[in-house]
N, C-alpha and C positions, 0 to 999 in steps of 0.2 A: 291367786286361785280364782278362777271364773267359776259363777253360779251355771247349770243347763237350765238354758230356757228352751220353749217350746213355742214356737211360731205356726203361724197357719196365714197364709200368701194365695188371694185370689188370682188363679190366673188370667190371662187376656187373649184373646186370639185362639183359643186352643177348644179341643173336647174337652180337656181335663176343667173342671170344676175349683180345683183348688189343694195345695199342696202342704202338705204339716211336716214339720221336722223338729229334731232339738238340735241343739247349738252350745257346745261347749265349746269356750273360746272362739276356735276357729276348725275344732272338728264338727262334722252333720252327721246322725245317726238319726236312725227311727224315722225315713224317710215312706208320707205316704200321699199318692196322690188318688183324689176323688175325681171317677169317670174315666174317658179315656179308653187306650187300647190297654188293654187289664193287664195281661200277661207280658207284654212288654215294657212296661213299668214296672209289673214288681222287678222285673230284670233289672233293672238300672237303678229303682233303690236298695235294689238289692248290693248290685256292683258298688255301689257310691258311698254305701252305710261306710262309717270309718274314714270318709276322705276328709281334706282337708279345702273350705271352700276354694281356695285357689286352684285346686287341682278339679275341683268338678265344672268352675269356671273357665276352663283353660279348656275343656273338654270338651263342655258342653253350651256355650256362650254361641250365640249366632246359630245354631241350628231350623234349618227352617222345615218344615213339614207341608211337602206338594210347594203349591202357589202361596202359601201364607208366609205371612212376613219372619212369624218364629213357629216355635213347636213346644212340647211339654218337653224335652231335657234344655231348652231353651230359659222355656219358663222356671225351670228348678234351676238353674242357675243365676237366674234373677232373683227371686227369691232368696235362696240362702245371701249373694252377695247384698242384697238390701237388707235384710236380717242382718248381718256384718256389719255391715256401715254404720247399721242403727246402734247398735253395741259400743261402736266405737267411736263415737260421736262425730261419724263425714259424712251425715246423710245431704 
């Protein structure tokens, strides 16, 4: 049985400020990101609460926003799959 932690992941690149989520096992729930385009992120932690990182990773990995290299569901997929790793000791 996996304990839910609660991480918090600065992001790089982006408006957004910085990302919190919990992590049970390998579900992500209680997704929130700080700054940003407000209402289209709650959308998408909205959509995402309940996934399973692979499927937000599959999703949302490589997304870029305009000219920049990533984006904010970019970076929440960085995020949780590094919170992942970190759990499962393949960082």
């Amino acid at each position: 049985m996996f304990e839910i932690m609660r991480y918090e992941y600065k992001t790089k690149g982006t408006c957004s400020k910085s990302v919190s989520f919990d992590l049970d096992g390998d579900i992500v729930s209680n997704v929130h990101v700080v700054n940003g385009c407000d209402g289209n992120l709650k959308g998408i932690c909205s959509l995402i609460d309940g996934m399973t990182v692979k499927q937000i990773v599959d999703k949302m990995y490589g997304i870029r926003c305009q000219s920049k290299p990533t984006s904010c569901p970019d970076q929440i997929a960085k995020a949780v799959l590094s919170a992942y790793r970190s759990e499962q000791g393949n960082i």
